[in-house]
Every structure is written in structure tokens, then in C-alpha cells.
VOLOLO-943305 format. One record per residue (C-alpha): chain; x, y, z; residue in one letter. Coordinates in pm, 1 decimal, decimal comma, always signed. Example, Ala and Ser with C-alpha at 12.3 -4.5 7.8 and 13.67 -1.06 7.14 Angstrom:
<atoms>
ATOM;A;+1230,0;-450,0;+780,0;a
ATOM;A;+1367,0;-106,0;+714,0;s
</atoms>
This chain:
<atoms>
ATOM;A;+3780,0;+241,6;+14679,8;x
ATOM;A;+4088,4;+290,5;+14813,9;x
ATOM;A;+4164,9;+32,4;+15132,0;x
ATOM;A;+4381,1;+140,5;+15445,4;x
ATOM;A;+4695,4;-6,3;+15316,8;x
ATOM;A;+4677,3;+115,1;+14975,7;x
ATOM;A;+4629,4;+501,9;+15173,8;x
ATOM;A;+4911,0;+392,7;+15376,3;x
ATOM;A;+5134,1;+368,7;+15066,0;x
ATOM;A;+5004,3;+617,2;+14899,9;x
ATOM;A;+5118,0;+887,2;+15241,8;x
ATOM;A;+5455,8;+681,0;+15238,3;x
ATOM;A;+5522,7;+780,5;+14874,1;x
ATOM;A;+5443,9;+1127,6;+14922,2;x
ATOM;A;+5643,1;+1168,0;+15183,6;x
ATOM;A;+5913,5;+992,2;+15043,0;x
ATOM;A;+5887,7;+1267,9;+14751,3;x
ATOM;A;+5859,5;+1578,0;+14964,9;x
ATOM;A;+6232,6;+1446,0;+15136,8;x
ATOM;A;+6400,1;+1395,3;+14804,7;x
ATOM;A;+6302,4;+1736,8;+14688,6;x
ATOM;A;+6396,0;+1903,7;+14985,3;x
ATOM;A;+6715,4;+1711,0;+15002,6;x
ATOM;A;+6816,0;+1812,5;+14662,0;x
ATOM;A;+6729,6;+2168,5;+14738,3;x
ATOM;A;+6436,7;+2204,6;+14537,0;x
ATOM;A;+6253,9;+2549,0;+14576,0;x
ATOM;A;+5857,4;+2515,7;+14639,2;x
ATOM;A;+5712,1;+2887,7;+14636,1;x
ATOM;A;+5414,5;+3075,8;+14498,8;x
ATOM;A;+5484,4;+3397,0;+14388,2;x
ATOM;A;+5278,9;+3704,4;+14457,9;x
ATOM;A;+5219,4;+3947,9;+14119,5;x
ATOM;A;+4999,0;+4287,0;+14128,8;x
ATOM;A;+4750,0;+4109,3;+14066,8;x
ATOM;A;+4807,9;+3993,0;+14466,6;x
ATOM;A;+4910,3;+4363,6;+14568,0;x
ATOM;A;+4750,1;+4646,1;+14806,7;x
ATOM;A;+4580,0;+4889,1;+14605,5;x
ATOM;A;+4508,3;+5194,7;+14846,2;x
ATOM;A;+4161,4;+5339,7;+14742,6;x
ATOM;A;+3935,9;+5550,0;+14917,3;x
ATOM;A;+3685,5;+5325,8;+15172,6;x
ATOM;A;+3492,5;+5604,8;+15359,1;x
ATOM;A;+3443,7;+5337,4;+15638,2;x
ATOM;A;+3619,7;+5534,7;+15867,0;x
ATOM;A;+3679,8;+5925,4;+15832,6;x
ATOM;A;+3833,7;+6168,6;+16083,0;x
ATOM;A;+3706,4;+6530,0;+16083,0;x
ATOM;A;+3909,7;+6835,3;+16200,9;x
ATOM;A;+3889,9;+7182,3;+16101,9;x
ATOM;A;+4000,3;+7157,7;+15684,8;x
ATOM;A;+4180,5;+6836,4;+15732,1;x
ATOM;A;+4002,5;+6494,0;+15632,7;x
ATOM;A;+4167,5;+6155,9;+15716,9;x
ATOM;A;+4040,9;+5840,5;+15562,6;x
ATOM;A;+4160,9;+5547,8;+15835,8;x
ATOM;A;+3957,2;+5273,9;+15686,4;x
ATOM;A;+4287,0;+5047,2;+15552,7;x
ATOM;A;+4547,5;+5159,5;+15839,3;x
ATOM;A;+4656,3;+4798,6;+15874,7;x
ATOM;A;+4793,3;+4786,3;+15556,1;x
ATOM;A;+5057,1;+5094,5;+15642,0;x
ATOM;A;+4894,1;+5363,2;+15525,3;x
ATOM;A;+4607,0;+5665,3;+15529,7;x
ATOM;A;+4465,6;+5894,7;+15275,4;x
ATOM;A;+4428,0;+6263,1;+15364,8;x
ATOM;A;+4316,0;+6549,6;+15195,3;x
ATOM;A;+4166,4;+6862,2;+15240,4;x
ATOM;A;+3806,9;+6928,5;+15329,6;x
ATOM;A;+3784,4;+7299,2;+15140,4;x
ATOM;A;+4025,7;+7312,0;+14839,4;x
ATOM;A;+4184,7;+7637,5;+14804,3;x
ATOM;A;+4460,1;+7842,5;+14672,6;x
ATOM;A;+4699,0;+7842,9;+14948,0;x
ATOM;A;+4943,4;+7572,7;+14993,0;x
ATOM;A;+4935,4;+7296,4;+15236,4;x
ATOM;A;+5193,2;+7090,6;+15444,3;x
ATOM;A;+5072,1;+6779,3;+15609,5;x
ATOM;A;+5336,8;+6688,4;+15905,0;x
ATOM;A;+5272,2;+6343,9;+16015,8;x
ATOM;A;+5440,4;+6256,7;+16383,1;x
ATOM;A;+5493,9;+5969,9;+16576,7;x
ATOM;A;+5772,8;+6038,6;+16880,2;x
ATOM;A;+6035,3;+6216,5;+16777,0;x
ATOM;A;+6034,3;+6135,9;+16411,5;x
ATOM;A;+5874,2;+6349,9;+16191,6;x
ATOM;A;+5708,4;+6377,9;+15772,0;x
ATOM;A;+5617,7;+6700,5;+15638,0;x
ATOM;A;+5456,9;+6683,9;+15298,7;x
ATOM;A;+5272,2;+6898,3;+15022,5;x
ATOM;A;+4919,8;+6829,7;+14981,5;x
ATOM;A;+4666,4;+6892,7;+14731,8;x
ATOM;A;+4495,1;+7181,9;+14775,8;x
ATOM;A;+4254,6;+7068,8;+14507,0;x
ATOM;A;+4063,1;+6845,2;+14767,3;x
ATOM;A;+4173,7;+6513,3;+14602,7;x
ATOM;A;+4279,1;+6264,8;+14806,7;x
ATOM;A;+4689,0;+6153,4;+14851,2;x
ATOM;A;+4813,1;+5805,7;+14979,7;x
ATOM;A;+5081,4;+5803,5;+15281,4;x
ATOM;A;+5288,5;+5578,6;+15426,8;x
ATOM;A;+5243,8;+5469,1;+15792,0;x
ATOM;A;+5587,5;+5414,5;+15801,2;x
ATOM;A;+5739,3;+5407,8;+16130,8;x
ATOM;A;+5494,1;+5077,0;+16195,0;x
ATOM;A;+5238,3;+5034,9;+16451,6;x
ATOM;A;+5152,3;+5251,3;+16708,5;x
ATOM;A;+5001,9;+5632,2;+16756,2;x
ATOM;A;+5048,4;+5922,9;+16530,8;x
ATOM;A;+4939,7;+6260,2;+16498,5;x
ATOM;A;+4861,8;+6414,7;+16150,2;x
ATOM;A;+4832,7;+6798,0;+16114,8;x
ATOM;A;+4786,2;+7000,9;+15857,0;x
ATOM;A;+4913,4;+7345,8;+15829,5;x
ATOM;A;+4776,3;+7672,8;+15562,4;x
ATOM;A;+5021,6;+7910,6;+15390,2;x
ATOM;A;+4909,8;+8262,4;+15517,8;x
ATOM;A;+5188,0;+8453,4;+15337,8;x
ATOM;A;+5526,9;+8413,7;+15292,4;x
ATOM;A;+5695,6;+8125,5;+15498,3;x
ATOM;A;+5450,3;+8154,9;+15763,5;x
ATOM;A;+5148,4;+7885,7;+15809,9;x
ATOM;A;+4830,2;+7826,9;+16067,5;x
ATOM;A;+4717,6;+7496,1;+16208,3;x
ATOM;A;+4423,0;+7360,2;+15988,8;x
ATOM;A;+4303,2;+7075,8;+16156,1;x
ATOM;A;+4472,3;+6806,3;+16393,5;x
ATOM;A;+4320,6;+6408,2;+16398,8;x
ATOM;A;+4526,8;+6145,6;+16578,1;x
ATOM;A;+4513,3;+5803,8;+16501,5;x
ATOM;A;+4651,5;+5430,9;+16615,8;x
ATOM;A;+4739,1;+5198,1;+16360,5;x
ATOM;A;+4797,6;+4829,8;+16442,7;x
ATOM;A;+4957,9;+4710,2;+16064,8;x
ATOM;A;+4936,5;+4346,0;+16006,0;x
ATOM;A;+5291,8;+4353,4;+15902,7;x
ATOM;A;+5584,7;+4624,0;+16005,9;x
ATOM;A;+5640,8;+4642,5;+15627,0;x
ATOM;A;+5334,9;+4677,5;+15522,3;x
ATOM;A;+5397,0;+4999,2;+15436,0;x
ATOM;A;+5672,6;+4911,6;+15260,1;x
ATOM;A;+5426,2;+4693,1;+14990,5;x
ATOM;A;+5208,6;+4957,1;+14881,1;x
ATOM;A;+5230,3;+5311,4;+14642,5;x
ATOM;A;+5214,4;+5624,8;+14840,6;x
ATOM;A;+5276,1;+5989,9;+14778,1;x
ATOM;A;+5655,1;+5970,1;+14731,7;x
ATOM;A;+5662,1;+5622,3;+14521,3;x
ATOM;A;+5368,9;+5689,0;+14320,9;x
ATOM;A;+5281,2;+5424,9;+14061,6;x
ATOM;A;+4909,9;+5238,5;+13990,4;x
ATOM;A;+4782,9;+4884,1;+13832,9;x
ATOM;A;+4827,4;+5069,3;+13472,1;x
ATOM;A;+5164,7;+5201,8;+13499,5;x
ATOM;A;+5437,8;+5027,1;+13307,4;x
ATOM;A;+5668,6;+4950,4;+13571,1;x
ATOM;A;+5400,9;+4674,9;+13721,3;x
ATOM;A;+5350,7;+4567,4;+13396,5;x
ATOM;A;+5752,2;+4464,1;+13327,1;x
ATOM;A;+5749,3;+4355,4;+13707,8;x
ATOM;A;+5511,8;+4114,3;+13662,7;x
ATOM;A;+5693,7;+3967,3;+13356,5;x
ATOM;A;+6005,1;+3981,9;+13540,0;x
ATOM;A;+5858,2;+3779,6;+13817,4;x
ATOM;A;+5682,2;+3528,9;+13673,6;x
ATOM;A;+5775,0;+3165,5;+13791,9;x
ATOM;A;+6032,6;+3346,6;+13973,2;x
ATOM;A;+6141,3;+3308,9;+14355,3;x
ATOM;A;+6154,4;+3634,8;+14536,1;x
ATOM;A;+6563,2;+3622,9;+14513,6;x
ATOM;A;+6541,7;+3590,7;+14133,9;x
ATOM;A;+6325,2;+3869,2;+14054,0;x
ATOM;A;+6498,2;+4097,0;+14334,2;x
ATOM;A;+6839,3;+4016,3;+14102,9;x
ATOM;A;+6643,7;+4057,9;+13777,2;x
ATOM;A;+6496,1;+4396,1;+13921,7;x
ATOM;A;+6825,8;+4497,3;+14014,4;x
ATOM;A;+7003,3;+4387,7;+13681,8;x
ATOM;A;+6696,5;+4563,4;+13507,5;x
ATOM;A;+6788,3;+4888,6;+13667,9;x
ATOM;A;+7149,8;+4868,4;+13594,7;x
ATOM;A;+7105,3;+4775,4;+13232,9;x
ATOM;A;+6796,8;+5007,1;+13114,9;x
ATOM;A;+6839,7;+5347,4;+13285,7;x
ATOM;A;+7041,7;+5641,8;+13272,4;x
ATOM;A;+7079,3;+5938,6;+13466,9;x
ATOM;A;+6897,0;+6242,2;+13347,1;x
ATOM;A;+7159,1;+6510,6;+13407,4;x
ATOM;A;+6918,4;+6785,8;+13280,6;x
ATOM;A;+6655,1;+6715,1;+13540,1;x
ATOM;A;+6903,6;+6709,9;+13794,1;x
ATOM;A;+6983,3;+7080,6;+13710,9;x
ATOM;A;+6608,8;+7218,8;+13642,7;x
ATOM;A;+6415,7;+7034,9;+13888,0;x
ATOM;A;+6229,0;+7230,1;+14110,7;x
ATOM;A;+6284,6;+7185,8;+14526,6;x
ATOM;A;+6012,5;+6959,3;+14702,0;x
ATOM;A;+5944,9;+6773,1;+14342,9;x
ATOM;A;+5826,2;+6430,1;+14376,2;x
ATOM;A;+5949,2;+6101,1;+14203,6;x
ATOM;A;+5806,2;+6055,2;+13896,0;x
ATOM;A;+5775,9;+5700,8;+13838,8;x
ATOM;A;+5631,0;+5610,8;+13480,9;x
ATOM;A;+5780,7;+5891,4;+13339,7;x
ATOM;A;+6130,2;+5763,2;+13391,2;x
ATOM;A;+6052,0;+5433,4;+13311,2;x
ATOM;A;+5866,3;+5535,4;+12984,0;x
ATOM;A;+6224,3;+5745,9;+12906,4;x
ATOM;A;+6460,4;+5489,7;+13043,0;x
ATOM;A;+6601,1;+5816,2;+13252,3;x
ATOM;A;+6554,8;+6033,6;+13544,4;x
ATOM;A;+6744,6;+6161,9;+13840,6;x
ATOM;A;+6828,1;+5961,2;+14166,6;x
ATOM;A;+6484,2;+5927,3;+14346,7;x
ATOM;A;+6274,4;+5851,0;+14021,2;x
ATOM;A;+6524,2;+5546,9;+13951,3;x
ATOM;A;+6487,6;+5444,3;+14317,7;x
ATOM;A;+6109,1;+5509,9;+14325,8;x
ATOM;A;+6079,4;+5303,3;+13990,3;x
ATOM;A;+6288,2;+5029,2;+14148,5;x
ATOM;A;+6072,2;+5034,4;+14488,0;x
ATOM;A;+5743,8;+5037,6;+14255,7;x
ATOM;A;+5864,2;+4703,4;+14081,7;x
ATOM;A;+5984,9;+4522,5;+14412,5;x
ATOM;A;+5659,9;+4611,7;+14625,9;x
ATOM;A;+5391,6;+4471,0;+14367,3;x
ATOM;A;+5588,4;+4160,0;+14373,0;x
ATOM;A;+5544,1;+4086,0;+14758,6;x
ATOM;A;+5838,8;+4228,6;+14824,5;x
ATOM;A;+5858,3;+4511,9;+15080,7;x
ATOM;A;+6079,5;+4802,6;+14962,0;x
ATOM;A;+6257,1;+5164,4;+15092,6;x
ATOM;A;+6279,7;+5444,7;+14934,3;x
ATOM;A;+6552,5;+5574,6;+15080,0;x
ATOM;A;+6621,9;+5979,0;+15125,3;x
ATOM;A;+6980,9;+6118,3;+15245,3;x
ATOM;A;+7315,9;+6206,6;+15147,2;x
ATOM;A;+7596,8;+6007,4;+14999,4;x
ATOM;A;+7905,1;+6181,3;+15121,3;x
ATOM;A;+7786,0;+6592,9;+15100,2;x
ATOM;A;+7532,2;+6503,5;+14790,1;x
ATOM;A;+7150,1;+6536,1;+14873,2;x
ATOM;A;+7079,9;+6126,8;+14748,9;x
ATOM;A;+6815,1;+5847,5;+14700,7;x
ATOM;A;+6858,3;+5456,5;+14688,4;x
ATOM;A;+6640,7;+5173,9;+14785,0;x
ATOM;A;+6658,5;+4905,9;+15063,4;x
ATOM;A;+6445,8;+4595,4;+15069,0;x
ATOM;A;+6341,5;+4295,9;+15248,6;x
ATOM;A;+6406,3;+4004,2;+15055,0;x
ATOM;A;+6373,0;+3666,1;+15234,8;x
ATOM;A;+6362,2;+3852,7;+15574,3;x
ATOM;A;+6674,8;+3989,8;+15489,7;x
ATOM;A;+6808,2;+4391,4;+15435,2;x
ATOM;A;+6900,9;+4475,1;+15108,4;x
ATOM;A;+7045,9;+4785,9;+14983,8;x
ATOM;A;+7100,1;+4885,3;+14631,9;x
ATOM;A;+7160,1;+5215,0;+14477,5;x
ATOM;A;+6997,3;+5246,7;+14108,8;x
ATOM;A;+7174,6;+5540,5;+14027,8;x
ATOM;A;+7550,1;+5397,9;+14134,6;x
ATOM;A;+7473,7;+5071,2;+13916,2;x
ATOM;A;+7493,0;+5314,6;+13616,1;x
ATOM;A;+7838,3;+5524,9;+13753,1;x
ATOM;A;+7604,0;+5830,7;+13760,3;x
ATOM;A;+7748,3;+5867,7;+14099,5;x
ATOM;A;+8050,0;+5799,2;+14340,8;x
ATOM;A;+8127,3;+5646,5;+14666,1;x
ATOM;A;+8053,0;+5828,6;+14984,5;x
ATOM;A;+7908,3;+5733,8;+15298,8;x
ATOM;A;+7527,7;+5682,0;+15300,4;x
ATOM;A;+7344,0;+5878,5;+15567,4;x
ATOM;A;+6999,2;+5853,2;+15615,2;x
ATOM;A;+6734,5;+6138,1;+15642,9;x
ATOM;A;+6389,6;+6010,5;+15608,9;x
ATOM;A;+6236,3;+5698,8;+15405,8;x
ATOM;A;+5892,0;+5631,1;+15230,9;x
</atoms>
């Protein structure tokens, strides 16, 4: 049994330790992995109705909703989510399977509406839900996959993330991400020239073929960075008069921007002007 004086000791010499290793600077974390991550799934706890559109609100906190569409057909389908004056329009499925987006612009109200192609460029309203999301964190949407940075617990990416960051404090694997990036990929010049407009990022298809055009290296980037814990941009714009992508991230509360496609001179200096993020 330990007596009073011996506990006494015992507090004095842990304390003692704790100062020595802070004083020389010694870093105490615990790392998150994807093991750790958000994995957006569908819950059915709490589903909007309106017209064709269905919303799945069950896991708002965690930045983000699933919508899809209540009768699948032919036509295609824009889903405009609004909050203020900013506004996302996006393709959806017209299958009826459910897609992941971002709450993005934090907590507070939105409106999500989706629109049906009726010929040509013209559309009618499909349904209308509104919803207020109260995220536990303002980058919480930042921390989990979504429509534009679309990656899951099997795809390679997490897998060499998870390596990359083990035993690793969140500065070290942002810097081993980053080196990754700038050491493995190149740009896929052929995509660049025979993609099709509105494509998504494809995510473990450039990082099975090392290549891919601007916003697949920046989605594969933001797809390593979020499973580790740390919240991640993808980042949509311009760099100078070219239509761009790079990343910015949150790494020990502070803004970091890095351009996957510029670490491998695939393109030039310009000024970077933002359009949208996800």
C-alpha cells in the first residue's frame, strides 16, 4: 500500500517529468488515422420530402447531407444548394442513388433545390427542403469525402495516408503529404484536352496512375489530409486567366495553401482567384 508521502513523491516526480519534456520541446500528440475518420453513410433518421427531391439530414453536424432523387429518370438534374448570397449547383444522379455534399459555408440555414432538364438549357423546380445545420466544427466539412473529393475506406489514397501518418504529428504528415504529391504525380496533359465540362475529380484513378489533371491531384491531396484529422479545401478558380484547382488546409489552426499541380512545374505563376471550394 502506498502511504501519503510515498503518493506525494510519486505526483512530484511526475510532474517533474512532464516540465523537462515540455522544456526540451518534446511533442505529446495522438494522431487521428481513417480508422478515426467521418464516414458519411445513409442514416434514414431524419429525411426531408419535397416533390422528387429526398434529403437525408441525419449527420448535418458533421458538414454534410446526402440527397438524391425520389423517382430516377432520364432527364438530368442540378441540385443548387444556397445559403445567403453564396451559391453550389451540382449534377445529381438521376439513378436515385444517393450523393454526399458538403455543408460548406458552416453553420447556419440553407436551402437545397433541385431542378429537371425539360429540354434544351431549360429546367423546372423539382422539389425545395430547407434545412439548419449547427456543425460541431466550422471544418467539419472540410474532414469528410463528398461529391467533388470523392474517395472511401478502400481507396488507395487512405491506405498510403495512413502509412504516411503513422507516429506522425499533424505538421509531419501535412509535409510528407505535400512532398508525396510533388514527388509521385504528373500532370496528365491528355485529360486536360479530352475531358468533358462539369467532370468530377477522380481520385483513385489518379493515384492508381500517378497522373491526372489539376483538380484530381488536389482532390487526391485533400482525400489524404482529411482522413488524417486534418481539415482540407479543395480549392476551384483561376490562376492568372487559367480555369485552376489547389488545396488549402488547416494544419495546427493555421491556413495552408499548396498547389499539387505547381509542385510538379505543370503550371506557372499567376494570381490565385477563388470561385467556389468543396
Amino acid at each position: 500500500m502506498i502511504v501519503p508521502k510515498r503518493k506525494l513523491l510519486l505526483k512530484g516526480a511526475l510532474l517533474l517529468l512532464c516540465m523537462i519534456l515540455l522544456y526540451t520541446g518534446y511533442e505529446l500528440y495522438i494522431r487521428a488515422s481513417s480508422a478515426d475518420a467521418v464516414w458519411p453513410e445513409y442514416a434514414g433518421t431524419d429525411l426531408r420530402y419535397d416533390g422528387n427531391l429526398v434529403v437525408d439530414c441525419s449527420d448535418l453536424s458533421h458538414g454534410y447531407f446526402l440527397a438524391w432523387t425520389a423517382s430516377p429518370t432520364s432527364s438530368r438534374l442540378k441540385l443548387r444548394v444556397t445559403r445567403g448570397e453564396m451559391q453550389f449547383t451540382y449534377d445529381l444522379d438521376n439513378t436515385g442513388e444517393y450523393e454526399v455534399f458538403p455543408l460548406q459555408l458552416g453553420s447556419g440555414d440553407y436551402e437545397i433545390s433541385l431542378y429537371q432538364n425539360v429540354g434544351g438549357s431549360k429546367y423546372a423546380s423539382g422539389g425545395k427542403i430547407w434545412i439548419s445545420a449547427s456543425l460541431s466544427d466550422e471544418n467539419a466539412a472540410f474532414l469528410v469525402p463528398n461529391q467533388y473529393v470523392d474517395y472511401t475506406k478502400e481507396s488507395p489514397s487512405v491506405a498510403k495516408a495512413d502509412e504516411l501518418g503513422e507516429g506522425a504529428s499533424e505538421e509531419e504528415i501535412y509535409q510528407s503529404v505535400c512532398d508525396f504529391m510533388a514527388g509521385e504525380f504528373l500532370y496528365d496533359f491528355v485529360r486536360a484536352t479530352t475531358i468533358s465540362p462539369g467532370a468530377l475529380p477522380e481520385v483513385d484513378e489518379c493515384y492508381n496512375n500517378k497522373m491526372g489533371i489539376c483538380q484530381d491531384l488536389a482532390a487526391v491531396m485533400v482525400s489524404m489530409l482529411r482522413t488524417q484529422g486534418i481539415p482540407a479545401k479543395l480549392m476551384i478558380g483561376y490562376i492568372g486567366t487559367y480555369y485552376h484547382a489547389w488545396t488549402v488546409s488547416v494544419v495546427n489552426g493555421e491556413e495552408r495553401f499548396f498547389d499539387p499541380t505547381a509542385a510538379i512545374n505543370a503550371v506557372t505563376g499567376g494570381e490565385y482567384t477563388v470561385e467556389r471550394y468543396y
